[in-house]
N, C-alpha and C positions, 0 to 999 in steps of 0.2 A: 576503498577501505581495505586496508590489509588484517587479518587474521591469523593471532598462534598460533600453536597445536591447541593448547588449550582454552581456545576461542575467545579467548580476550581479544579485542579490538588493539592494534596497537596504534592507529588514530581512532579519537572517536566520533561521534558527530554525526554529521555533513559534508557526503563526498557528492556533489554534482559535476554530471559530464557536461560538456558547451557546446551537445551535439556530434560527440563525434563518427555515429552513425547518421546524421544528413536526415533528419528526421521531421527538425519543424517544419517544411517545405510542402508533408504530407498532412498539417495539424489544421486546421480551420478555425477561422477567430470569426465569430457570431454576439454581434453587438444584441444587449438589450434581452439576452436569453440567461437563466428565465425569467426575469424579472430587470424592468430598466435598468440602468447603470451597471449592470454585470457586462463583461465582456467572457463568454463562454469561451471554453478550448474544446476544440470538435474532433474526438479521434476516429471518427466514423469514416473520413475520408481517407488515415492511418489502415484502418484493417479491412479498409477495401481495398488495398493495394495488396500484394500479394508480398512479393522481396520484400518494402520495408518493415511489414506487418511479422515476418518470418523473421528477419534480425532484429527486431522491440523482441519478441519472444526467445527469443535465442541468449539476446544478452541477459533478459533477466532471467534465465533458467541459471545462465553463467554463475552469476551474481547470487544468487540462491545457492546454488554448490559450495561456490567459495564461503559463504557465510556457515556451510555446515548446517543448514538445514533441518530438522525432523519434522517438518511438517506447512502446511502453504495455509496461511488463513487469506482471504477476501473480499473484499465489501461492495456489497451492491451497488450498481448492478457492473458499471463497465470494467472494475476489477476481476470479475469471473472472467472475460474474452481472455484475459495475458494469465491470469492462474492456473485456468485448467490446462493448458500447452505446460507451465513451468511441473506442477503437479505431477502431470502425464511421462513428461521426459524424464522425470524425477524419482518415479515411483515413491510421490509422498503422499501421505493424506492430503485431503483438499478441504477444509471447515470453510462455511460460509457462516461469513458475517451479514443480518439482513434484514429491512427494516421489519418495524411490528407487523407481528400477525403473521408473517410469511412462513415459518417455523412450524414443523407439525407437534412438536415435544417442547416441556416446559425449557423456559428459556431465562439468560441472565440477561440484564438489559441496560443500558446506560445513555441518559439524555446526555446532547451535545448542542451546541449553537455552532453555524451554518453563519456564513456570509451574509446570509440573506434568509434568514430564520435560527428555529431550532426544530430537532427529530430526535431522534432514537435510533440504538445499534441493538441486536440480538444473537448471541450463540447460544444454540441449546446444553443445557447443562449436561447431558449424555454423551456430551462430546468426550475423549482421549485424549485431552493435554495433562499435562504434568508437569511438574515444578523441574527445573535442569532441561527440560527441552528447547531446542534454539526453535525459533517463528520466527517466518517471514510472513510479513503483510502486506498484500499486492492490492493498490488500487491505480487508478489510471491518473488520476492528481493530488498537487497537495496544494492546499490555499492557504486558507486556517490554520488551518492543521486540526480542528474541530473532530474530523470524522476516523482520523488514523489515529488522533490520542486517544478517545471512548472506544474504538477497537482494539487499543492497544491495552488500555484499563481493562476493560473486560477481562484479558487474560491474566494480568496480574494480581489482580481482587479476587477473581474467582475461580482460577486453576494453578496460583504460586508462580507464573511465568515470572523471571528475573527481567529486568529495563534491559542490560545489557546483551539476554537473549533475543530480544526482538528488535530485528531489521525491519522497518517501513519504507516498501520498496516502489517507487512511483516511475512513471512514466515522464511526466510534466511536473515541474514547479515554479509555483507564483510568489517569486521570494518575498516581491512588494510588501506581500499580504501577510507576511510574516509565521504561517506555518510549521515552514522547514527550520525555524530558528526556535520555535517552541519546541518541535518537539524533541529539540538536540538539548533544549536548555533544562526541558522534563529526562534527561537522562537516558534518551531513546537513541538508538543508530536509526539515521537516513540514508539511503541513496537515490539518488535521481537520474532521470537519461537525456531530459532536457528542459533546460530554463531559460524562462521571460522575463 
């Protein structure tokens, strides 16, 4: 996705790559996890490799620059491994997104349906977003799109974050599952690094 100066999108959407950092080779499919008929994606086998693990992180740091950035939100839990590195490179704030309870300070909260349920997202209200700030939101999949639209509400319900500020920036996507087409069609930017 390319970007003005004045950070309008000049496409908007849904940009996926087809791989072109060689990446599903390191991704693990785990039938039956967690619950029958899921077929899991395993990036545990990803950020035990050291190279590939260091170019997933590289590029989304990329990709977070280019989007113009103020700030990295995250959702529990394997979106913190690829956050804190874009974060850190970044010199951006890092907000966790996280389910209940985990939070030490009052919190905004927002139920979502799951694949294979439903849960809750939480940011604590003390947090520093503000309305005109650009968010990136880094998790390691999208499916549903269940878990990146209720983190992505949170911010716009209850900090003025604009749709067109907030990038949901994934590692993996499960087009099938229709997702990445929600959350383009809710008015969101996606990017992805690699799709099944």
């Amino acid at each position: 996705m390319t970007y003005q100066a004045n950070h309008q999108p000049l496409l908007s959407g849904n940009e996926i790559m087809s791989d072109k950092l060689d990446l599903k080779k390191y991704i693990r499919d785990v039938d039956g996890f967690p619950i029958p008929g899921i077929k899991f994606r395993d990036i545990t086998s990803l950020i035990e490799t050291p190279e590939p693990f260091r170019k997933t992180c590289k590029e989304l740091t990329k990709i977070t620059d280019e989007f113009s950035a103020d700030l990295v939100v995250s959702i529990e839990s394997r979106g913190f491994i690829f956050a804190g590195s874009v974060a850190t490179d970044l010199l951006l704030p890092f907000v966790l997104a996280r389910k209940p309870g985990k939070l030490p300070n009052e919190t905004y909260i927002k139920n979502f349906d799951l694949e294979y349920g439903s849960t809750s997202i939480e940011i604590q209200k003390n947090t520093k977003i503000t309305k005109g700030q650009r968010v990136v939101i880094i998790d390691d999949l999208v499916a549903t799109g269940g878990t990146a639209i209720a983190c992505a509400e949170l911010l716009t319900e209850n900090f003025g974050v604009e749709k067109l500020d907030i990038l949901i920036l994934c590692i993996i996507d499960l087009p099938e599952l229709g997702g990445s087409k929600l959350i383009v069609d809710q008015g969101y930017n996606i990017k992805t690094l690699v799709s099944y």
